[in-house]
Rosetta silent file (secondary structure, phi, psi, omega in degrees, C-alpha in Angstrom):
SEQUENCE: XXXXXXXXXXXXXXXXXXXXXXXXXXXXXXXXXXXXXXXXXXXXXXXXXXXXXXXXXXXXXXXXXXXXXXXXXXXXXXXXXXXXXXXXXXXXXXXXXXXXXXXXXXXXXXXXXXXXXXXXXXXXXXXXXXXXXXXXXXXXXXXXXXXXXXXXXXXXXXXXXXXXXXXXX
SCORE:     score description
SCORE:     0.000 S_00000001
   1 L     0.000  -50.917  177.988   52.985   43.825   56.063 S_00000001
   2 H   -30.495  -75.489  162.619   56.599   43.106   55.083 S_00000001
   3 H   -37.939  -68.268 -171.941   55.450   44.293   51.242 S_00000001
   4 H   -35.258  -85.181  171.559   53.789   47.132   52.297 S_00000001
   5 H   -11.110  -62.420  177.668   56.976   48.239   54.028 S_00000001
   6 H   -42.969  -82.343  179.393   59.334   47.466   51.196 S_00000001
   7 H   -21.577  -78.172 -174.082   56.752   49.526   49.186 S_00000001
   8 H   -42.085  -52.701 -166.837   55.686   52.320   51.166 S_00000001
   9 H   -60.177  -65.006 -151.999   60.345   52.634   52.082 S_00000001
  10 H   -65.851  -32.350  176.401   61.053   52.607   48.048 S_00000001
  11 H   -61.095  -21.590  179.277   57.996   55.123   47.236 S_00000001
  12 H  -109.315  -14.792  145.516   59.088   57.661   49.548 S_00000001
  13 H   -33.111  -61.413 -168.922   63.208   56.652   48.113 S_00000001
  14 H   -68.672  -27.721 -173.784   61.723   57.348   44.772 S_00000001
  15 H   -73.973  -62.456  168.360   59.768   60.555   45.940 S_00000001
  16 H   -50.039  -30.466  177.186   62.898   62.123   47.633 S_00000001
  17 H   -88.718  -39.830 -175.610   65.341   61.512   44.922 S_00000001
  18 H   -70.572  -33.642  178.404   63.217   62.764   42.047 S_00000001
  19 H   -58.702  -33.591 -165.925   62.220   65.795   44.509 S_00000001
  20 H   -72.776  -64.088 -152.201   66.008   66.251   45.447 S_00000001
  21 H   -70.274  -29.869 -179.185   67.177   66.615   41.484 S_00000001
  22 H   -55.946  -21.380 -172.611   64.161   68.754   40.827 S_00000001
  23 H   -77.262  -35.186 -176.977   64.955   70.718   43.377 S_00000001
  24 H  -113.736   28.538  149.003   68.220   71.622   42.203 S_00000001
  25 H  -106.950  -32.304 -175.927   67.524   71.935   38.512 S_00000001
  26 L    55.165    1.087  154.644   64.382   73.517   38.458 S_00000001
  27 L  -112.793  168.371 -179.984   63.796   72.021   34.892 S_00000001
  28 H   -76.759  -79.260 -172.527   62.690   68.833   33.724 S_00000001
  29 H   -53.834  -27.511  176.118   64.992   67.670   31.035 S_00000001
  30 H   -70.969  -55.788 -134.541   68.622   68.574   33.652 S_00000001
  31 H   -64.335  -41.847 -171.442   66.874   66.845   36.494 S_00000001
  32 H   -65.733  -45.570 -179.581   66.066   63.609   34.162 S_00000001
  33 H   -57.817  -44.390 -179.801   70.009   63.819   33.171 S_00000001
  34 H   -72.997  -60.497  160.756   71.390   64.121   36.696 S_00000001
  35 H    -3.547  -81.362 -166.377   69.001   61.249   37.631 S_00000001
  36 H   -69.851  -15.092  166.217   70.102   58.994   34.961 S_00000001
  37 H  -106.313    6.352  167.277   73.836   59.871   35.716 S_00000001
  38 L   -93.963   98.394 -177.647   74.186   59.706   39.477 S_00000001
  39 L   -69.676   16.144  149.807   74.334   56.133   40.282 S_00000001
  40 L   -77.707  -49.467  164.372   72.788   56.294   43.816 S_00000001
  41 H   -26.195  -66.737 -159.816   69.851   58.087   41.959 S_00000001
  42 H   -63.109  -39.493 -142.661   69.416   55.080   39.269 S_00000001
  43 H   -73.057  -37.883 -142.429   70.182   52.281   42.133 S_00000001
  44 H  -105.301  -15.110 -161.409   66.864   53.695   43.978 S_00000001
  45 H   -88.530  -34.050 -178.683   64.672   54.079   40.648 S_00000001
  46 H   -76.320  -13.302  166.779   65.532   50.427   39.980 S_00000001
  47 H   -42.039  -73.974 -172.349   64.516   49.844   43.444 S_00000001
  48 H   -42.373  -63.399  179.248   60.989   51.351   42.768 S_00000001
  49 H   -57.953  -14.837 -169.980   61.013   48.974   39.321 S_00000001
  50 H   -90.136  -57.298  134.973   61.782   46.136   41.037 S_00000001
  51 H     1.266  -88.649 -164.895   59.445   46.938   43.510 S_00000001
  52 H   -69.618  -27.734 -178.230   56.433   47.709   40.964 S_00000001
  53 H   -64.478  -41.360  177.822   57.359   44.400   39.410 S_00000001
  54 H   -56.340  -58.969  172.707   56.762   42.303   42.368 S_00000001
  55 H   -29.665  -58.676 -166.233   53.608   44.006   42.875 S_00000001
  56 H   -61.588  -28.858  176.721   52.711   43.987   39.602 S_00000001
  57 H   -50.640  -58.816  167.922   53.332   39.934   40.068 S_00000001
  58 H   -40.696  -69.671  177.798   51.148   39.868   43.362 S_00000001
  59 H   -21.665  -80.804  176.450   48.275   41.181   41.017 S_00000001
  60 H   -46.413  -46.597  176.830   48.425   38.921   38.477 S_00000001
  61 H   -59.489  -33.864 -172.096   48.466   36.138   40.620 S_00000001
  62 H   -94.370  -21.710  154.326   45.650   36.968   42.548 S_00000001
  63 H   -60.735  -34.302  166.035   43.491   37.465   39.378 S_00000001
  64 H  -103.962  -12.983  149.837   44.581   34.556   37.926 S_00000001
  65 H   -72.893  -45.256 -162.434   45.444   32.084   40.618 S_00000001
  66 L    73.325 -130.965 -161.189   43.283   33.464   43.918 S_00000001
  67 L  -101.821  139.114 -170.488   45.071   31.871   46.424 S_00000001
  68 L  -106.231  113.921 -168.140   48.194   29.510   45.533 S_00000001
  69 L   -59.157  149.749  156.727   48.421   25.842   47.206 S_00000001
  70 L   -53.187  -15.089 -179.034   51.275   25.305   48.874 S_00000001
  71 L   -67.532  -38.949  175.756   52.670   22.568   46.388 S_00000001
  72 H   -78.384  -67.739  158.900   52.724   25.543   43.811 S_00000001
  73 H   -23.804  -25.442  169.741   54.500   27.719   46.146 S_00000001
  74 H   -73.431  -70.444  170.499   57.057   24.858   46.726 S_00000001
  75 H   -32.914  -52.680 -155.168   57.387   24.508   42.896 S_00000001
  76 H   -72.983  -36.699  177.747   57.450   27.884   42.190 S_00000001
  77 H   -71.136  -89.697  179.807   60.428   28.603   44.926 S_00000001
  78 H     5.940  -57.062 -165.067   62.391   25.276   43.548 S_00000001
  79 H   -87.264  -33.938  167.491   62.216   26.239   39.987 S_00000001
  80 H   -71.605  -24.412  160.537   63.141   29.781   40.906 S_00000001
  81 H   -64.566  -36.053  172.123   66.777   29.040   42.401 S_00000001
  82 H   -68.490  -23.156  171.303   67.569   27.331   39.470 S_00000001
  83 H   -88.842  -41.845  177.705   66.658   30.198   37.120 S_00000001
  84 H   -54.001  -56.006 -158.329   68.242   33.150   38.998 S_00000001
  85 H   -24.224  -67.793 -159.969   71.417   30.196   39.442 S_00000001
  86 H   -49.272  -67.728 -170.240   71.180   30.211   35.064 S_00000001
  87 H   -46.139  -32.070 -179.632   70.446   34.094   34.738 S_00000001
  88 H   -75.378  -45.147  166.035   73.631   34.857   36.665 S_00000001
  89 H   -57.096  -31.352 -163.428   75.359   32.565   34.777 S_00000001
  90 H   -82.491  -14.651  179.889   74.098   33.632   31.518 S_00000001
  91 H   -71.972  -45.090  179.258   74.904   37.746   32.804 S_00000001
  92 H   -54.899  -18.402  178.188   78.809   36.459   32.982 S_00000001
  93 H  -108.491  -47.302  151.443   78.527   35.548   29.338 S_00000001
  94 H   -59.006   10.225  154.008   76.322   38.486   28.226 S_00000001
  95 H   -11.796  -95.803 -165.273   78.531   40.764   30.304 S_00000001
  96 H   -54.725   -6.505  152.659   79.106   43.374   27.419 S_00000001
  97 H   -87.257   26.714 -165.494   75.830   43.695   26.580 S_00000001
  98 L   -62.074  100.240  137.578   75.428   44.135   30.143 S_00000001
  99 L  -152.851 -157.356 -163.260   72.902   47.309   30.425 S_00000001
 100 H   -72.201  -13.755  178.749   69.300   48.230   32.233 S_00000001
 101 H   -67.101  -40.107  159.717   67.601   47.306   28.789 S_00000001
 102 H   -94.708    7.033  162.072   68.874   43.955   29.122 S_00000001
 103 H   -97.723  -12.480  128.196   68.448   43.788   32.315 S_00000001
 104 H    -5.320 -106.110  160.569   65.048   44.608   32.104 S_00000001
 105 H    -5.272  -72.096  170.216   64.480   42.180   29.367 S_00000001
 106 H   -31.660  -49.165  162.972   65.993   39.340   32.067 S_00000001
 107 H   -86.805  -20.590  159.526   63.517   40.309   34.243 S_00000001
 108 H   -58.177  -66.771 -173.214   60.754   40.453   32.344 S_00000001
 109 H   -30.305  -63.998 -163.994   62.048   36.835   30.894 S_00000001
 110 H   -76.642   -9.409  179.343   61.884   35.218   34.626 S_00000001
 111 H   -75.123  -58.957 -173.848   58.355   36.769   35.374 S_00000001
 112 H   -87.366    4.702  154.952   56.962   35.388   33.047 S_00000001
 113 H   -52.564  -25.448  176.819   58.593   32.249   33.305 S_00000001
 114 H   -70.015  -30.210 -177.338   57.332   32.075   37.012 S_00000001
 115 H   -94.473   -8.946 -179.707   53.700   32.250   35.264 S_00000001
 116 H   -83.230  -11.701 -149.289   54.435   29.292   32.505 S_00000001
 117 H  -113.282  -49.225  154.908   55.366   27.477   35.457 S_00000001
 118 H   -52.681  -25.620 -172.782   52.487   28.122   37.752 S_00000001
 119 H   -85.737  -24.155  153.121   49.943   28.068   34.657 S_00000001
 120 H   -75.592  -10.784 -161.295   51.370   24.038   34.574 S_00000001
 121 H   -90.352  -16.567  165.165   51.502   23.493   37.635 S_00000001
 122 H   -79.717  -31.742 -169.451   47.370   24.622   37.638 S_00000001
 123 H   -78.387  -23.943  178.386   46.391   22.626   34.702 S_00000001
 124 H   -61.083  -33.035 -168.459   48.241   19.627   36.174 S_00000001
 125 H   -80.665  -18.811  174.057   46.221   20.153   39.351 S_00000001
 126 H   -74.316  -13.682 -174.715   42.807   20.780   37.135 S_00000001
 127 H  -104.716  -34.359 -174.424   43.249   17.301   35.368 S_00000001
 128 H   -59.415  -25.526 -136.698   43.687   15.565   39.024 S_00000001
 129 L   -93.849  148.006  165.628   41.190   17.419   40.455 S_00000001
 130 L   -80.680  -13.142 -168.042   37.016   16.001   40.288 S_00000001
 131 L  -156.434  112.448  161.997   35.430   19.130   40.578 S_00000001
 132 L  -118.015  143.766 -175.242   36.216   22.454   38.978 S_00000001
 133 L   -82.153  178.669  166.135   34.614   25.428   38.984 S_00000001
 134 H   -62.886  -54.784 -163.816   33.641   27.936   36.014 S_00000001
 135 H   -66.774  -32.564  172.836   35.631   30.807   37.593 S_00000001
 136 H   -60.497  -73.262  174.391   38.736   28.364   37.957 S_00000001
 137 H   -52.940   -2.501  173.184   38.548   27.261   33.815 S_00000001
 138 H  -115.078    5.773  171.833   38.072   31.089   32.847 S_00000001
 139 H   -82.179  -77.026  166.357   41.289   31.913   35.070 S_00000001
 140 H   -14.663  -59.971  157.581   42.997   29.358   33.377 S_00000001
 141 H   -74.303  -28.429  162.363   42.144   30.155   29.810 S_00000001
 142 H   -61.555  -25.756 -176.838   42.640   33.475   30.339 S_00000001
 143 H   -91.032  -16.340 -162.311   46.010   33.553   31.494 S_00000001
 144 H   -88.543  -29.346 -172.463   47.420   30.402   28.485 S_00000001
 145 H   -86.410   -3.375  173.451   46.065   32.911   26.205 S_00000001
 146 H   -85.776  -47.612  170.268   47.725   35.894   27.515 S_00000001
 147 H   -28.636  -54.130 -155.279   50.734   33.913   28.289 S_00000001
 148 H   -76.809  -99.322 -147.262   50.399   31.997   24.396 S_00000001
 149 H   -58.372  -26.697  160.307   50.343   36.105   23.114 S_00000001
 150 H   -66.446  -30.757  169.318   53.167   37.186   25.199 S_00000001
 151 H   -92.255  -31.932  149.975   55.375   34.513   23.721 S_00000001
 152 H   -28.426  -70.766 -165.426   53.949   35.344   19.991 S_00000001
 153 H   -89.847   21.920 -166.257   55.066   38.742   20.578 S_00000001
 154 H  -113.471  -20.038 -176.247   57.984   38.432   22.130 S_00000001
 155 H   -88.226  -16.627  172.545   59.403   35.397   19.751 S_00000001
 156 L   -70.617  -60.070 -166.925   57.759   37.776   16.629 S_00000001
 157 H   -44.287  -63.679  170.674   59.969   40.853   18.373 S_00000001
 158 H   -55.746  -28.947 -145.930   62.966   38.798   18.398 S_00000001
 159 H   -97.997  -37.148 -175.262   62.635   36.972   15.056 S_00000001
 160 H   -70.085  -55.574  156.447   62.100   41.013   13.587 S_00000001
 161 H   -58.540  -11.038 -132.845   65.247   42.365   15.518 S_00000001
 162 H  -135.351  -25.482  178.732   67.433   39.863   14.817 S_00000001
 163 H   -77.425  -56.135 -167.835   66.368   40.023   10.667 S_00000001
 164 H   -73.474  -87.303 -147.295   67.092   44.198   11.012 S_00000001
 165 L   -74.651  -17.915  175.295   70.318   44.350   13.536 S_00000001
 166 L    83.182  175.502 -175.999   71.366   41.020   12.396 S_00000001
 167 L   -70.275  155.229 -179.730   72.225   38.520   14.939 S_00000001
 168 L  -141.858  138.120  161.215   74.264   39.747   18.464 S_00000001
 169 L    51.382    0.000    0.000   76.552   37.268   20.886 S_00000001
């Protein structure tokens, strides 16, 4: 119910602000500029992303988890104070490259870190466990191998920027 709320409050945020600048530009490309330069505007679109991310989180989990033991849920909190702790630390030392691309990026980083962490914390409970189903082992491989190609392409991405732009900070 909570989620819903959250949702349902930032979708009608997001609906009212883009309807507000449309309203008073009556074109597309001014509205998207006054958007991106009124910083109450951007604060509510990153709402909305932040927002679709959780969701998008929720999703994943329940295709590739189902339902999450509490032990995972324990883990999963635990391991997450210590990584926001480090990401805050690590924003005071990327400070000047401080914008929404890397913060983006950041967030993207701890999502899927939240799923490397749950995808051990299932195979640890699949080698304990005496009885597994089929549908459990094709959740499993399916997610190491999307996981396994999201860190290909993201360590490919980097290894490609970092030969063209040269190294940064």
């Amino acid at each position: 119910m909570r989620s819903f709320l959250l949702t349902l409050g930032s979708v009608v945020l997001t609906t009212a602000v883009i309807g507000n600048a449309y309203y008073q530009k009556k074109q597309f490309y001014p509205s998207v500029v006054y958007l991106t330069k009124s910083n109450p505007s951007m604060a509510i679109i990153y709402l909305q992303a932040f927002v679709f991310v959780i969701l998008m989180g929720k999703l994943m989990r329940k295709v590739f988890f189902g339902q999450l033991r509490a032990a995972e849920m324990e883990h999963l909190i635990e391991r997450s104070w210590y990584a926001v702790t480090e990401t805050c630390l690590a924003f005071t030392v990327f400070r000047d490259d401080f914008s929404p691309k890397f913060v983006a990026l950041f967030t993207l980083l701890l999502f899927l870190k939240c799923f490397h962490w749950l995808a051990e914390d299932r195979v640890d409970y699949m080698e304990r466990s005496p009885v597994i189903s089929y549908l459990f082992h094709v959740r499993v491989i399916a997610l190491l191998l999307l996981l396994g190609f999201l860190d290909y392409a993201f360590v490919a991405h980097a290894y490609h920027t970092t030969l063209t732009k040269g190294a940064s900070v």
